[in-house]
N, C-alpha and C positions, 0 to 999 in steps of 0.2 A: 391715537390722534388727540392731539392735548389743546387746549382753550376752544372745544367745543360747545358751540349753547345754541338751542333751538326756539323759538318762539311760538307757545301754546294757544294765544289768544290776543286779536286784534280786536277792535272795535272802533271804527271811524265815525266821526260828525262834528256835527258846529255847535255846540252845545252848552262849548266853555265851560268845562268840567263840572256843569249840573250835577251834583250825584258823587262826583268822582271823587271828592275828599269830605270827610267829614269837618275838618280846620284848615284853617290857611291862615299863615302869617306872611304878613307885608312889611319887608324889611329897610329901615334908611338908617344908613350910616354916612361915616364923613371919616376922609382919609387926612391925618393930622402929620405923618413924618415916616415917609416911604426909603427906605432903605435901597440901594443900588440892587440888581440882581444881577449876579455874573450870567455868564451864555450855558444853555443845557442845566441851569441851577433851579429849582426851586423853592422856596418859599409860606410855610406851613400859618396861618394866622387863627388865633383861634378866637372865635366870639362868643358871645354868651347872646342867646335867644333865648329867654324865659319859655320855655311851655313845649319846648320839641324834644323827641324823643327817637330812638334807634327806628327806623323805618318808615321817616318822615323824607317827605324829596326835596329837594332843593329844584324846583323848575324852571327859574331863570333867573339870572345875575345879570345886570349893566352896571357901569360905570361914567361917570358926569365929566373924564377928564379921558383922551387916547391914551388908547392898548398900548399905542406904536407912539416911540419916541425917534430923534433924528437917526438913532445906530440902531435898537433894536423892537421885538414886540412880545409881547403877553399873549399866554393863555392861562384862562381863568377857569378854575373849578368852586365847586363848593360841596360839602355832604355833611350829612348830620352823623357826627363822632359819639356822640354818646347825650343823656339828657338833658337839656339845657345847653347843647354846645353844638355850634356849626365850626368846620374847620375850610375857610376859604385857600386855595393854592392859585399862587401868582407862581406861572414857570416861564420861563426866557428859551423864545423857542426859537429865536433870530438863527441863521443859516451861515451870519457868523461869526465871530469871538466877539462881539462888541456884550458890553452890559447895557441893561436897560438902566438908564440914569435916574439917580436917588431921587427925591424931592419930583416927579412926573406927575407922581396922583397926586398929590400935596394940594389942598385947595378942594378938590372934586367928593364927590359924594359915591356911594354904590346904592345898588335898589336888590333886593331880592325877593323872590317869591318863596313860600315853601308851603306845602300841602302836605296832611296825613291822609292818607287813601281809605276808601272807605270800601273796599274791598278787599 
């Protein structure tokens, strides 16, 4: 049975990660010259964040400018690659052949969160 994964340990509340990370960084950038993404393609970007490291999370990404243009839409990732480097993926997940048009984000900003855990 393959891509099996179990989950060890929950803990719920309101608490807004009290406790939960020892650092957090809050992240602003700015989208300067967006390239076309064809359909099913993605898109590797790689950034530089001073002070993260392997096992740091990436907890939330937005963006100042839509996902979704007239033909297609974006999903977005983000994960920490190695230290000092975030690798954000824009993939074109449209249902179908259109590309998401160049120049979309161009103008717009992204915001990210990222916490090292303290567990």
């Amino acid at each position: 049975m393959a891509d099996t994964m179990a989950v060890s340990k929950v803990e719920q509340g309101s608490k807004q990660f009290q406790g939960a990370f020892k650092e957090m960084w809050l992240v602003t950038g700015t989208v300067t010259d967006q390239d076309a993404i064809a359909d099913d393609v993605g898109v590797a970007i790689s950034l530089t964040v001073p002070g993260v490291a392997l096992g740091d999370m990436v907890l939330g990404l937005s963006f100042g400018n839509s996902l979704a243009d007239a033909n297609a839409q974006l999903s977005v990732t983000a994960f920490v690659s190695a230290a000092n480097t975030v690798i954000m993926k824009l993939i074109n997940v449209d249902a179908t052949t259109d590309a998401y048009d160049a120049d979309t984000l161009n103008g717009g900003g992204f915001k990210m969160l990222i916490g090292r855990p303290s567990w």
